[in-house]
N, C-alpha and C positions, 0 to 999 in steps of 0.2 A: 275162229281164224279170220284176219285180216288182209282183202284182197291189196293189192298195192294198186292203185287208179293206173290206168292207162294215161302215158303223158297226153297231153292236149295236142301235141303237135302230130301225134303216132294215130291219134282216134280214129280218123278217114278210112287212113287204110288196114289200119286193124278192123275196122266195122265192116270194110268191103270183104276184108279175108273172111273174119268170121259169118257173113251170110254169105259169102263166095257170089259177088256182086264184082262188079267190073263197069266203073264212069271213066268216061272218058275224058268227062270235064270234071277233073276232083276239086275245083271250085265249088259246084253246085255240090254235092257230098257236103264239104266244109261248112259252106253257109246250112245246109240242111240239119249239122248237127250242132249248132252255135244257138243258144237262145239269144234272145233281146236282153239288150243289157251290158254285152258282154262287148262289143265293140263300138255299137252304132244301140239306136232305139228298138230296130227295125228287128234285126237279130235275123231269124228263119221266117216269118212269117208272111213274107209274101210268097214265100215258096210255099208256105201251111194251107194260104189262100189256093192258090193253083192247085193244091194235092188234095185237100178236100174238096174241089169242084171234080175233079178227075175220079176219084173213090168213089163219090154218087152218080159220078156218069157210068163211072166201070158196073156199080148196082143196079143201076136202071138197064146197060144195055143186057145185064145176064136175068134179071127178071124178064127180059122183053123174048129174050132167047127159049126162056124157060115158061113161057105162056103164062104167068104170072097175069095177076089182076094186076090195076092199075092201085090197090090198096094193099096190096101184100108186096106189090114192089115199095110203095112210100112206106109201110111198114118194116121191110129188110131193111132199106137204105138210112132210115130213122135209129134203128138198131145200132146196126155196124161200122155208123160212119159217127155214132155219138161218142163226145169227147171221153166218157166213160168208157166206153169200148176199147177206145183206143188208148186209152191210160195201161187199162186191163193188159191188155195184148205184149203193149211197148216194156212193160215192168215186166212180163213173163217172160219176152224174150231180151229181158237185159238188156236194153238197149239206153237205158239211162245210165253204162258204165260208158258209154259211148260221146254222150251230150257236156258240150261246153257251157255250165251252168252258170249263171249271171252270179261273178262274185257275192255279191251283197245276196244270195240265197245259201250259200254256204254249200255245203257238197251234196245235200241230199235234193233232188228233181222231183217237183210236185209235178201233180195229176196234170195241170193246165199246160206246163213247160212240157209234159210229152206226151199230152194230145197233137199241141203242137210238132214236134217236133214227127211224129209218126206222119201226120199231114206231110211237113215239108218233106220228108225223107221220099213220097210217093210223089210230090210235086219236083223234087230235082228229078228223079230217075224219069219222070215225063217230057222233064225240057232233053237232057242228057239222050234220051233214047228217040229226039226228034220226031216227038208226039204221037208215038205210035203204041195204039192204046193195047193193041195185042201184047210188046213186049214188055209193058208197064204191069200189064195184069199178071206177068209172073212176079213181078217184087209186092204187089197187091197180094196176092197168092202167098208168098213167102211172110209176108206180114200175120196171116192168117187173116185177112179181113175177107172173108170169099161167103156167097149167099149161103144161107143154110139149108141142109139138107133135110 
């Protein structure tokens, strides 16, 4: 069976319904699921930069919560925040039906376009939610990127 893609212009707010997400600047959404390529060079990835600083902040502050050593927190954060991880994660939760993939890759999203892009997705909802890392760490959370147990 063949799914029919979500138009490009629908994908925002289909991706907010379907993780029942709510931006208020559906700007930062748009660019967060845009790769490079696809308008400008740039694509998501200064929002990828921001969201992976924030992901290893979010690890470090719950290793620090959870009396973690200082090697079993670099070890969680090394983990969970690797592009691997998050490829894993983003493909499990479909979230590459969501991504406006750089023509010249054709429809299928490689590993690196959605690490990226699981990065920006953490990096808009932290500008969006006015850097407040509490309400970040539930799209953190909902991503499934959370310390292990």
């Amino acid at each position: 069976m063949t799914l029919t893609p979500i138009p490009i212009d629908d994908r925002p707010s289909a991706f907010q319904t379907h993780f029942n997400l709510e931006f208020h600047n559906t700007a930062l959404i748009t660019e967060a699921l845009r790769a490079s390529g696809v308008i400008d060079r740039e694509g998501n990835k200064s929002l990828a930069h921001i969201g992976d600083t924030v992901l290893q902040l979010s690890l470090q502050l719950e290793g620090r919560a959870r009396r973690a050593t200082r090697e079993q927190i670099n070890y969680a954060t090394q983990q969970i925040a690797a592009n691997v991880n998050l490829t894993k994660r983003g493909f499990a939760l479909g979230i590459d039906a969501y991504i406006w993939n750089n023509p010249s890759q054709g429809n299928s999203v490689s590993p690196k376009v959605m690490a990226t892009t699981m990065e920006a997705i953490i990096g808009a909802a932290f500008l969006d939610m006015n850097r407040d890392m509490a309400e970040v760490q539930s799209i953190i959370d909902a991503l499934g990127l959370v310390w292990p147990e």
